[in-house]
C-alpha positions in Angstrom: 0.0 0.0 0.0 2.5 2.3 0.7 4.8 1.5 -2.4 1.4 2.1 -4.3 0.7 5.4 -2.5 4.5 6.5 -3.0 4.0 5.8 -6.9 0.8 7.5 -7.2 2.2 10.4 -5.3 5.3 10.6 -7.9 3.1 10.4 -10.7 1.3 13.5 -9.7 4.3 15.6 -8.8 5.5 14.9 -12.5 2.3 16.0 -14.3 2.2 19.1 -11.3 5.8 19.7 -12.4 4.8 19.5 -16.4 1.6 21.8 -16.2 3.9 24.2 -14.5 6.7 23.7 -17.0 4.4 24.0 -20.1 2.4 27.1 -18.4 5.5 28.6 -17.9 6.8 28.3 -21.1 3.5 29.4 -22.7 3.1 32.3 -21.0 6.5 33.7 -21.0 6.4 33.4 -25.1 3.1 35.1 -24.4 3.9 38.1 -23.0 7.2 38.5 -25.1 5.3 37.8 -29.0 2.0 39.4 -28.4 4.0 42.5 -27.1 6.2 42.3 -30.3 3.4 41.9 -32.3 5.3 39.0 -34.1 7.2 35.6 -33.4 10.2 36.8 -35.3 11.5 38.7 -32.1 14.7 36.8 -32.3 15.7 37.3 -28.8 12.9 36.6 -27.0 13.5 33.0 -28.6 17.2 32.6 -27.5 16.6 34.2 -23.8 13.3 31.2 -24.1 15.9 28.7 -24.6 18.3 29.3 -22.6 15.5 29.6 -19.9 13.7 26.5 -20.2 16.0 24.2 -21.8 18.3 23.9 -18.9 15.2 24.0 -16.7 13.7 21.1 -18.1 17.2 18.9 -17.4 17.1 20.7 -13.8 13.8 18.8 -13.2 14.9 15.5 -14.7 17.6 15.9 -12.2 15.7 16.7 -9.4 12.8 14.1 -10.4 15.3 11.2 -10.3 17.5 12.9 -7.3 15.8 14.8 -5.2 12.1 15.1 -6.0 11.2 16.2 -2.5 12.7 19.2 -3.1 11.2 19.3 -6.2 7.9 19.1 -3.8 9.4 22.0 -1.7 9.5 24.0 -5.1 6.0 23.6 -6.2 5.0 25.7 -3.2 4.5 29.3 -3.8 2.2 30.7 -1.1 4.5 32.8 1.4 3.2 32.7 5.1 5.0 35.8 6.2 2.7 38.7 5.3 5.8 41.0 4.2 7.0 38.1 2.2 3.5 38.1 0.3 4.0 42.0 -0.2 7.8 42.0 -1.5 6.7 38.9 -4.4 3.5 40.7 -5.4 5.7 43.9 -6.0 8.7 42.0 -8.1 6.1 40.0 -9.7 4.4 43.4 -10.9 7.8 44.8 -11.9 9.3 41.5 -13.6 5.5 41.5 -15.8 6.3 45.4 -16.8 10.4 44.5 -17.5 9.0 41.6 -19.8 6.5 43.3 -21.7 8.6 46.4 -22.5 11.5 44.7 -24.8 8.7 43.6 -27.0 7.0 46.8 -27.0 10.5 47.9 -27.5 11.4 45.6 -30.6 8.2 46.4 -32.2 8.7 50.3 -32.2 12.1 50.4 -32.4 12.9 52.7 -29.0 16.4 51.1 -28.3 19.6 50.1 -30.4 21.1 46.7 -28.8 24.1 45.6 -30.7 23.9 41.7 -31.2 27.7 41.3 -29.4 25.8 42.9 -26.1 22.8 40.6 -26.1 25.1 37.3 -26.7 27.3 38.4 -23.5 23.9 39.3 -21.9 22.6 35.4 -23.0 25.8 33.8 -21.4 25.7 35.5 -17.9 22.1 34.7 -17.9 23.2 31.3 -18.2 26.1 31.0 -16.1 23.3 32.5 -13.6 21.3 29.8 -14.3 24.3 27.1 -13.3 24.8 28.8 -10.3 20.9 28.4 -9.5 22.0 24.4 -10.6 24.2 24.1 -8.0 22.6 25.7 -5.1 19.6 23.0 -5.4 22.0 20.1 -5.8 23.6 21.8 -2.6 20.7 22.5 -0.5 17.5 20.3 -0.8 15.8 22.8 1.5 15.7 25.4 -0.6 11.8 26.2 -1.4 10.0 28.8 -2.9 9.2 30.4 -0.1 10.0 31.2 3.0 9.8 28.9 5.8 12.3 26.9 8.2 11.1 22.7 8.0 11.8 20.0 11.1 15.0 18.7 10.8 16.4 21.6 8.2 20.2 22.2 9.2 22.3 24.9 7.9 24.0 24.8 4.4 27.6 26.2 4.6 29.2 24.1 1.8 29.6 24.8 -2.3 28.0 28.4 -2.7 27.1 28.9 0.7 30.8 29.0 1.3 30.8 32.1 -0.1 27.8 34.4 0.6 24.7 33.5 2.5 22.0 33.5 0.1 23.8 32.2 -3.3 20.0 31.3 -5.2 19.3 35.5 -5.1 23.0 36.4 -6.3 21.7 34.0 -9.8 17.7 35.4 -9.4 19.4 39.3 -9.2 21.7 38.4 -12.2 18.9 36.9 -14.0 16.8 39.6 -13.8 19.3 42.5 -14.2 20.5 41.1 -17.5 17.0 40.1 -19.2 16.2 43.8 -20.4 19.7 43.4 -22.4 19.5 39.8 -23.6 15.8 40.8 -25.1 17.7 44.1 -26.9 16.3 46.6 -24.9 17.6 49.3 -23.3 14.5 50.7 -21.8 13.3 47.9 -20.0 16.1 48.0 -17.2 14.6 50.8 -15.9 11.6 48.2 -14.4 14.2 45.9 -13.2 15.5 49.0 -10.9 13.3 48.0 -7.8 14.2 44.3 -8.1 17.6 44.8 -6.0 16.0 46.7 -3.5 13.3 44.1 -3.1 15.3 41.5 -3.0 17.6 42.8 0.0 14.2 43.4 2.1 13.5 39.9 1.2 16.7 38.8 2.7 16.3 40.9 5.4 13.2 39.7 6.5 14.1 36.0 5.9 17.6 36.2 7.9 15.3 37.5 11.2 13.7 34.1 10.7 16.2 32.2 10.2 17.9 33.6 13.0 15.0 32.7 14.9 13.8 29.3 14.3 17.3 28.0 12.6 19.7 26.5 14.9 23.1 27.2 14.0 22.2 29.8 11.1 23.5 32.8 13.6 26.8 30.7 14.0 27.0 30.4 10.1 26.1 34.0 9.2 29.7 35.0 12.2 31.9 32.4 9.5 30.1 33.6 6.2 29.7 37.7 6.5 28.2 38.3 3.0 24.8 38.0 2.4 24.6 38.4 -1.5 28.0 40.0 -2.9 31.5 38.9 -1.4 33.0 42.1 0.0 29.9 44.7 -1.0 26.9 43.1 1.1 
């Protein structure tokens, strides 16, 4: 019964994992064509592939590794009301920083040379790696923001370096989108996306600090939250 019941619950984390996948993938191409006005907006198909190509050999990884943190991941609800508050506002501004570029490539407003856009496409990348090996690292790293029973400390592989090594790769993510989808203009939405981000740290380090044993121990050894010698 329980081999049965461990099966069946598998079975619906892949197709929860797929729907999510797919939606993702839909609504991302979404928001960058119909904003274009047409699918020959050439970078919104590389950024698209670099995105979700990787992403898709993340989850086979996780699915056959480590699909409870793959569980962890399909949670997005946030239980801390300023939690709720800082996603709603970088969701809002991450929607406006994706529609612009296409606005952007349809009208013509900014000037991109191909040789930025390709360097933009391989930090976003390199980002993404770094996002790779912070979940083979830490199989406690959800969505959102919570401390589990039995969750110890990470200090090892990127944690050896700043405390919260999955926003160093969501920051550069973000930060470099505008240019990888050849626009200029767009940055300016990702402007509150740092600030956001460092309340969200903020206000996640008073719980850890709280309800983590050892975390305040770990945070004397590693002093940077985000960026080695700045923060």
């Amino acid at each position: 019964m329980k081999a049965e019941r461990a099966s069946t619950d598998y079975s619906k984390l892949i197709r929860r994992v797929l729907v999510r996948f797919l939606t993702g993938a839909v609504v991302m191409g979404s928001v960058f064509f119909v904003s274009a006005g047409t699918f020959s907006y050439w970078h919104a198909w590389i950024l698209i592939a670099i995105l979700f190509i990787p992403m898709f050999l993340v989850l086979l990884y996780l699915l056959k590794n480590d699909p409870t943190l793959l569980e962890r991941r399909m949670k997005t609800k946030e239980k801390e009301r300023p939690q709720k508050l800082l996603v709603r506002f970088s969701t809002l501004a991450t929607v406006v920083a994706y529609v612009i570029p296409g606005l952007d490539y349809r009208f013509r407003w900014s000037s991109v040379s191909v040789t930025l856009v390709i360097i933009a496409d391989i930090v976003i990348f390199l980002a993404y790696v770094l996002f790779f090996l912070v979940l083979r690292e830490n199989s406690y790293a959800a969505r959102i923001v919570e401390v589990e029973k039995g969750q110890k400390v990470i200090s090892t592989g990127p944690y050896t370096f700043v405390r919260h090594p999955m926003y160093v790769a969501v920051l550069v993510l973000f930060l470099f989108s505008p240019i990888a989808l050849g626009s200029f203009w767009a940055m300016i939405a990702m402007v509150p996306i740092p600030p956001v981000l460092i309340l969200r740290i903020r206000s996640e380090e008073r719980l850890l600090m709280r309800e983590l044993s050892g975390y305040r121990e770990y945070t004397q050894r590693v002093r940077y939250r985000l960026l080695p010698m700045v923060w």
